[in-house]
N, C-alpha and C positions, 0 to 999 in steps of 0.2 A: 228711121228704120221701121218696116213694118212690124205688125205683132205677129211672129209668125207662129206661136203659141196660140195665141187666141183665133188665129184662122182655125189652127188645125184643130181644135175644140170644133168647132160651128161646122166647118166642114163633114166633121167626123159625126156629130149629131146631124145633117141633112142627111147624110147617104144613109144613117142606121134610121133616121126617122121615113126616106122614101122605101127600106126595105119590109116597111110593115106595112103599106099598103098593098091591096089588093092588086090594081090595076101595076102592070108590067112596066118599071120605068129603069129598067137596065143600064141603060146607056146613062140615064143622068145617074142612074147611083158609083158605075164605073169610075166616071169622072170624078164628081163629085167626091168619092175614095180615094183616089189617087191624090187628087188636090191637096185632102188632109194627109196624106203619109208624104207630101213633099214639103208641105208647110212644116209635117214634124223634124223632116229632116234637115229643111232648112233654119228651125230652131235650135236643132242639135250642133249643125255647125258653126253657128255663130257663140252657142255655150262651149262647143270644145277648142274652137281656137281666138276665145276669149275676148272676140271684137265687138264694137256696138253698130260695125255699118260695115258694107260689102267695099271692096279693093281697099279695108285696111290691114293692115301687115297683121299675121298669125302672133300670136302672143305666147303659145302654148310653147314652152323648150322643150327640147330633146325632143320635138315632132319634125320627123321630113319638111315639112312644111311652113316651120318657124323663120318669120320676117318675110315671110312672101306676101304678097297682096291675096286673099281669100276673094272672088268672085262669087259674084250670085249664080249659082249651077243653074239656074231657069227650071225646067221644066227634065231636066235630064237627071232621074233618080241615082242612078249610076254612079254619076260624075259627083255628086252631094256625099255621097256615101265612101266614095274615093279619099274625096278630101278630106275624110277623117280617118287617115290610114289605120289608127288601131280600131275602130270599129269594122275598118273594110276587111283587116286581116281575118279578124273574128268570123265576118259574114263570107268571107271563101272558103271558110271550110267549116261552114254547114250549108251541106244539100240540100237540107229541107227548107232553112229560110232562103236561099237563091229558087226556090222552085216556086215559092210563095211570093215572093218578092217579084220575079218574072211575072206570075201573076196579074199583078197589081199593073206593071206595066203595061203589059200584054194580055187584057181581060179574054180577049174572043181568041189566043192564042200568038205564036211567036212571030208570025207570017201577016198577024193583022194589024191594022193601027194601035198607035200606042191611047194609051188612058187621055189624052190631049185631045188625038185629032178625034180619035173617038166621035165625040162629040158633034160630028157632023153626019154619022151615020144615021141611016134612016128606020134602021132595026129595030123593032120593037119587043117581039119574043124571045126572050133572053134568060137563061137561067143563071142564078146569082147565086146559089148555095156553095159551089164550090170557091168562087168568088168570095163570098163572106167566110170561108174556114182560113184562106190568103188574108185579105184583110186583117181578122184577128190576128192570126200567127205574126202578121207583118207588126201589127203593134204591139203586142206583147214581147218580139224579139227586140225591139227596140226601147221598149219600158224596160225591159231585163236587163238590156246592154248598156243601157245609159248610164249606171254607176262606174262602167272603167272608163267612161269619158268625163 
């Protein structure tokens, strides 16, 4: 199983160590962010439904989810956050982290590439501030939430 903790460390130190430099690297810091909030969240669902490898049965009782095969969500934030229905219920009903969280997904807005394909654009002048207040919010909602998982 990969370390999906220890990505989302490195990841998470690339995009805040590209956000101090001068030169405009938007697009790698997009990616590079998102990467880390999906490494965290694919750490988070293998802690909450107690498995050490992707398609083994959930472990967690009394979860929706308990003895189903857990799949690696890929790259689909979403779907990661689903499959941990009491964290998903929590993040439905708040606005503010679904607003932050779209975000992350959707840096250059909801109609653009996601934080993935991203990465093939050719854009250079990008502004990241409101981007970095998502960011934090997206980790700090999830370092807060972590305890009812």
């Amino acid at each position: 199983m990969e370390d999906f903790t220890g990505a989302y460390i490195h990841r998470k130190k690339d995009a805040l160590a590209l956000l101090t430099l001068n030169a405009n690297h938007g697009i790698a810091i997009f990616h590079l962010g998102g990467v880390a909030i999906e490494c965290r969240l694919k750490a988070l669902l293998i802690m909450y439904h107690q498995i050490q490898g992707w398609k083994q049965n959930s472990r967690r009782t009394g979860d929706s989810l308990y003895g189903l095969p857990i799949k690696n969500p890929s790259h689909k934030l979403m779907e990661a956050l689903k499959n941990m229905p009491t964290l998903y219920d929590k993040a439905m009903s708040d606005s503010v982290f679904l607003n932050h969280f779209s975000k992350i997904i959707h840096p250059l807005g909801s109609s653009s590439p996601d934080y993935i394909t991203l990465r093939y654009s050719p854009k250079t002048e990008l502004s990241t501030d409101n981007w970095q207040q998502s960011f934090n919010h997206v980790l700090g909602w999830l370092d807060q939430n972590q305890r009812s998982i």
